[in-house]
Structure formats: structure tokens, C-alpha cells
N, C-alpha and C positions, 0 to 999 in steps of 0.2 A: 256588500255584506248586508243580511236582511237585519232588522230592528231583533229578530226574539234569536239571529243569530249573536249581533252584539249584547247583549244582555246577558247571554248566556255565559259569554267573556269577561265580562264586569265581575260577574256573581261569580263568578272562578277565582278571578283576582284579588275580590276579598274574601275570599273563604283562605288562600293563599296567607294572606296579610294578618286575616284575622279571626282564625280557625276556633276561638270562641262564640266572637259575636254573630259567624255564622253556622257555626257548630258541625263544621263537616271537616273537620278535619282534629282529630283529637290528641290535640299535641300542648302541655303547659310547657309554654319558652320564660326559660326563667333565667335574667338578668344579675351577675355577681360580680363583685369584687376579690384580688387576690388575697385581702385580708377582711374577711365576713365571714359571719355562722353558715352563711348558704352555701359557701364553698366546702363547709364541712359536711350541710348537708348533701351535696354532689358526692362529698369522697364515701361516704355513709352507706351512699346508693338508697336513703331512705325516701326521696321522694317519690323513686320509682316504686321502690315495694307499698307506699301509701294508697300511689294511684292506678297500679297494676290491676284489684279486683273491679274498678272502674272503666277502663279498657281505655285509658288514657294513658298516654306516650310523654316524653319528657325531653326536655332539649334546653342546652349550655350555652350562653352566650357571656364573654367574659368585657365588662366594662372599665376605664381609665379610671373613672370616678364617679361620683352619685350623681351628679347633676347631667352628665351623658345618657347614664344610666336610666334618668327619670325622664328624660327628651326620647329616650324611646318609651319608654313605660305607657307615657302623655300618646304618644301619637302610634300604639297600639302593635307595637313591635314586639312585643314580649309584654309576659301576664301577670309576673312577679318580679320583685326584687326589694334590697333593701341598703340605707341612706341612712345619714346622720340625720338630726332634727331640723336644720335652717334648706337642704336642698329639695324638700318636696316643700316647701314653703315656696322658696323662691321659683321653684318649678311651673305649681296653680297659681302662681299671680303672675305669667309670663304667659300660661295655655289654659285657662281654667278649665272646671270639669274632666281630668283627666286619669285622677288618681286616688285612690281609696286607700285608707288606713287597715290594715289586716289586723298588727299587734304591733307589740313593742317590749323592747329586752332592758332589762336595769340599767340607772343611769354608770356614767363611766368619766365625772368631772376629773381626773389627774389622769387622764387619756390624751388632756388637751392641755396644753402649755404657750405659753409666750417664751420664747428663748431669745438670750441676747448675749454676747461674748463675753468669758469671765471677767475681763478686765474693761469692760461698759464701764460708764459711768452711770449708765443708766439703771438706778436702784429699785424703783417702784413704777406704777404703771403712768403715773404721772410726768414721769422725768420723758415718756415717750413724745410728746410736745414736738414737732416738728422734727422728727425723725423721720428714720425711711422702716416700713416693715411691709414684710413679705407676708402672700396669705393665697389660699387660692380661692378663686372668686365661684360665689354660691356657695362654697362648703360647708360643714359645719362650724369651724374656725371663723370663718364670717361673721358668725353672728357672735361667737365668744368674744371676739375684740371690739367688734361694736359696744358690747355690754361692759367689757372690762373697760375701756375708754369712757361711758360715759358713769359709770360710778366713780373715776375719774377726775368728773368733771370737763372729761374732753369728747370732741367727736370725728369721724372721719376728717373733719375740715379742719382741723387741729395735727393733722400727722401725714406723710408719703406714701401712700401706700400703693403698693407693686403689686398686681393680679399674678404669681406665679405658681408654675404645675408643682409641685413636694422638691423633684429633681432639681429644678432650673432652681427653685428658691435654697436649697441647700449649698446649692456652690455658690448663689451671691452671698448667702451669709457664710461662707467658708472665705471670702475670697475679701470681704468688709467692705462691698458695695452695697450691704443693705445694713439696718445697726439691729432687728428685730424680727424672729420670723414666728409666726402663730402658725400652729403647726399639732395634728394630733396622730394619735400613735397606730400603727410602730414605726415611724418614721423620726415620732419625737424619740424615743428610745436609743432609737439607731443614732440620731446624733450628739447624746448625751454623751460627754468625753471633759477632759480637766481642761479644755477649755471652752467649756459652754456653762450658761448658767439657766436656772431657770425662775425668771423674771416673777411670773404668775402662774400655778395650772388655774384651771376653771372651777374649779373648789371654790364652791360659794355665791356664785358668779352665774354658772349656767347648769344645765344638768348633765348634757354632752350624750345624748340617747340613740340608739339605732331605733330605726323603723322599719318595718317591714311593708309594702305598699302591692297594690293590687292594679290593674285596671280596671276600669270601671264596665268594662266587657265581661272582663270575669266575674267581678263582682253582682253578675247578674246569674250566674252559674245555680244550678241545684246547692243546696246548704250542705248536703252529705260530701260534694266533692272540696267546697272551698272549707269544711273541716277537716279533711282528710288532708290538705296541706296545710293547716295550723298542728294538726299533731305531727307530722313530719318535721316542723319545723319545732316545736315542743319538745319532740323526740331527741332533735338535734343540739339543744341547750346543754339539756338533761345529761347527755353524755357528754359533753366538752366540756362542763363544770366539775365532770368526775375524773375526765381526763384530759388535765391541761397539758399535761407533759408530751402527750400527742398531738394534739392540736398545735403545740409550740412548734414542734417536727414541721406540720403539714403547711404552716405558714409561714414559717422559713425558707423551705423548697417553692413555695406559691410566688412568694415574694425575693426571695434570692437574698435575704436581709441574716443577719447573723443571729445566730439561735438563740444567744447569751441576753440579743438585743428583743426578741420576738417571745422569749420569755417575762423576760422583766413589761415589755408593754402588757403581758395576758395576766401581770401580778395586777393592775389597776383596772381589771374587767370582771365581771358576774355575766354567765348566762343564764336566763330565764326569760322564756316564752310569755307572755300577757294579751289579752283579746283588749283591745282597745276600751278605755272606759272614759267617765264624763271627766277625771283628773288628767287623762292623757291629752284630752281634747282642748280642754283650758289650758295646761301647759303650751300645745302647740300654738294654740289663739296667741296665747302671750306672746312666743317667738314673731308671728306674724306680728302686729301690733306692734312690736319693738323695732322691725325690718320698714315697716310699713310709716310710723312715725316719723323716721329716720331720713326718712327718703330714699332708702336704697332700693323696694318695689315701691309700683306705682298704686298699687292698687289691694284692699285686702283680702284673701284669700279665703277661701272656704275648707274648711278641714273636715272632711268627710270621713267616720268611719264605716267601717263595713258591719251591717247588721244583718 
């Protein structure tokens, strides 16, 4: 094979991989959760009518969790998507340089709870002292029990804790191999029943925020295309705040979760679209900083937004 034959091969391959960075192929691969604004903006069809007079194409890739989600984001697999507060944190202090801030939607602190069996003895966040709790690791939850622990006065090295996916952590605390699961919604929702209690939400404590997050590929794009997906995504607030009752529906069937329970989680949420500003930026500092103190990342992160 000659040299400007493999080359030619290379340069296919990323245009393949990374059809922004090399701009031949015009397609935004966008990255979602069963229960996200962007799932609504899929059912919406609005990102395609955004980017339709652009002559750019659009493509679904449905992820477990944020911190999946961001391991693709990082390493150029898709151009958008969106996460709690603590997993693009912990994302760029594991791959830096990988991920750009777009916006950010109101915070959602009684989204996120600490649950523990009605009949615990465990009364306050304190009594948590050498227990076992469940959580899943990088989340947003992550960082909410880190903080509720050490306003506490306690820290990680002070309690058991079990890296578990939502699933596997709901049957060990159903089953009382764990005594505490940090856990946010609608999944906290869904287990709310007369014998569950709830310990702490994040009220007070953290802010509990989605973010919306770019690639740094994209984030090189002309400014008329990467606003035409902030108003899509603006678009897509706009409507789900006027109709939740819909939105309840579509994330019920997304998630297979019971509608009574996918309601009551959308009572503790506000959508609205926001362009990143120097409060949003300081907020995330903080998270990092409090991850980073802690010793749970090695190193501090750069919170990049997109200008």
C-alpha cells in the first residue's frame, strides 16, 4: 500500500469517527439518557428542524449513565450530551481537555435524596458512621454524599460504601444488605413507599444541576450552528415546563417506571435552558475542589465553557 494510499485511509477513518473535527461528514451524534431534556428533545424532532437549514443530519445514541456518556463525549464519539454536576467533573480530571460546557438547566436539590429503611435507626446524616451505603460511582450522588458527610463531620473513610448501577443498589437496599442508598430521581421516586424513609434530599447541601456538554471538536464549529442547538435545546425546556404532564408520559415509557412515580420526580424539577456564565463556572470550580480535596480525583479539572 503506497504512503498517500494509507493516508487517504486514516483521513476516512476520522472523518468516520469525527465528522466535525474533520468536517466531511455532517452529522451531530448526540448522546442521552432515558430520563433527560434531550430525550425530549429527540421526541420533539426539534433538533433536526434546528439543523435542517444547515444541511446537517442528526443521530441517537442512547447511554446507561452520565459518566459513559461523557467517556464517549471525551474521546469524540458523539458531539453532545448532558449529565449531572459531579460526572463531567470527574470525566476532565481522568481525560482532560475533552469536554466543553454549552449551558445549564435550574438546579433540582430534592431530585436527590439519601434513603434508608423506615424502621433504621439511623436518624440524621451523622448516625451514617460506619454503615454500608449504596451510590453509583462518578454520579451526581457522588458528590451529594461526599458533601452531606462532611457537613457531618464525616468522610468517605468514615462509612462502606458500594459502587452500585440504580438497579443492583435498589435490591440490596430492598433486601437490607446495604443500610443507605444515595440515589436521585426518578429512580428516588420510584422507591418511595411506607417503608422507606427519607434520610436527607440535597436541599441545602448541593445544587443537584444538569449540564449540557459539547466536544471540544464541536466546539470549534461556526457560532450560527452551535446556537442553533442551544435554541433547540431552549426550545425544548420551554415546552416541557408547560407540559409536564407529557413529558411524565414519555418518561415513563423511556424508562418503564410507574407514571404516578415519574410524575411526583418531575414535581421537584424546573426546565430552563441557560448559556453558561462566570456563577455556573464557580459553582462547578467548587464541585471540582470539593472532589479534588477529598481525594476522590487526582487532579484539578478545568471547567471550560463554550464561548
Amino acid at each position: 500500500m503506497t504512503v498517500t494510499r494509507r493516508a487517504t485511509l486514516i483521513a476516512a477513518g476520522a472523518a468516520a469517527l469525527f465528522p466535525f473535527a474533520a468536517k466531511a461528514a455532517p452529522t451531530l451524534r448526540i448522546g442521552y439518557q432515558r430520563y433527560s431534556t434531550l430525550i425530549v428533545t429527540k421526541h420533539l424532532g426539534l433538533m433536526e428542524k434546528a439543523l435542517a437549514p444547515h444541511g446537517i443530519n442528526v443521530s441517537w445514541a442512547e447511554f446507561v449513565a452520565g459518566p459513559q456518556l461523557l467517556q464517549a463525549l471525551a474521546a469524540g464519539a458523539i458531539d453532545l450530551g448532558q449529565t449531572g454536576d459531579a460526572p463531567p467533573v470527574f470525566a476532565e480530571a481522568a481525560q482532560p481537555g475533552g469536554l466543553v460546557y454549552l449551558g445549564y438547566e435550574p438546579p433540582a436539590p430534592d431530585a436527590a435524596a439519601i434513603l434508608v429503611r423506615k424502621d433504621s435507626a439511623i436518624r440524621q446524616v451523622a448516625d451514617l458512621r460506619g454503615k454500608r451505603i449504596a451510590l453509583n460511582r462518578g454520579s451526581n450522588v457522588h458528590w451529594f454524599l461526599l458533601e452531606a458527610l462532611r457537613r457531618a463531620g464525616l468522610g468517605f473513610h468514615d462509612v462502606h460504601v458500594s459502587y452500585l448501577t440504580p438497579p443492583a443498589a435498589r435490591a440490596a437496599f430492598e433486601n437490607g444488605h446495604i443500610d443507605a442508598w444515595a440515589i436521585w430521581d426518578p429512580y428516588l421516586s420510584s422507591a418511595l413507599n411506607d417503608q422507606t424513609s427519607i434520610l436527607t434530599t440535597a436541599e441545602g447541601i448541593v445544587n443537584n444541576r444538569e449540564f449540557f456538554l459539547i466536544s471540544k471538536a464541536f466546539a470549534q464549529q461556526p457560532h450560527d450552528i452551535v446556537a442553533a442547538v442551544s435554541s433547540a435545546i431552549a426550545q425544548t425546556d420551554e415546552w416541557a415546563m408547560a407540559n409536564k404532564a407529557q413529558v411524565a408520559t414519555l418518561f415513563a415509557k423511556e424508562t418503564g417506571l410507574a407514571l404516578d412515580a415519574v410524575s411526583h420526580a418531575l414535581s421537584t424539577r424546573s426546565f430552563g435552558f441557560h448559556s453558561m456564565d462566570q456563577s455556573m463556572i464557580d459553582e462547578q470550580m467548587n464541585v471540582a475542589r470539593g472532589l479534588k480535596d477529598s481525594g476522590v480525583i487526582p487532579s484539578l479539572p478545568a471547567i471550560t465553557p463554550y464561548r
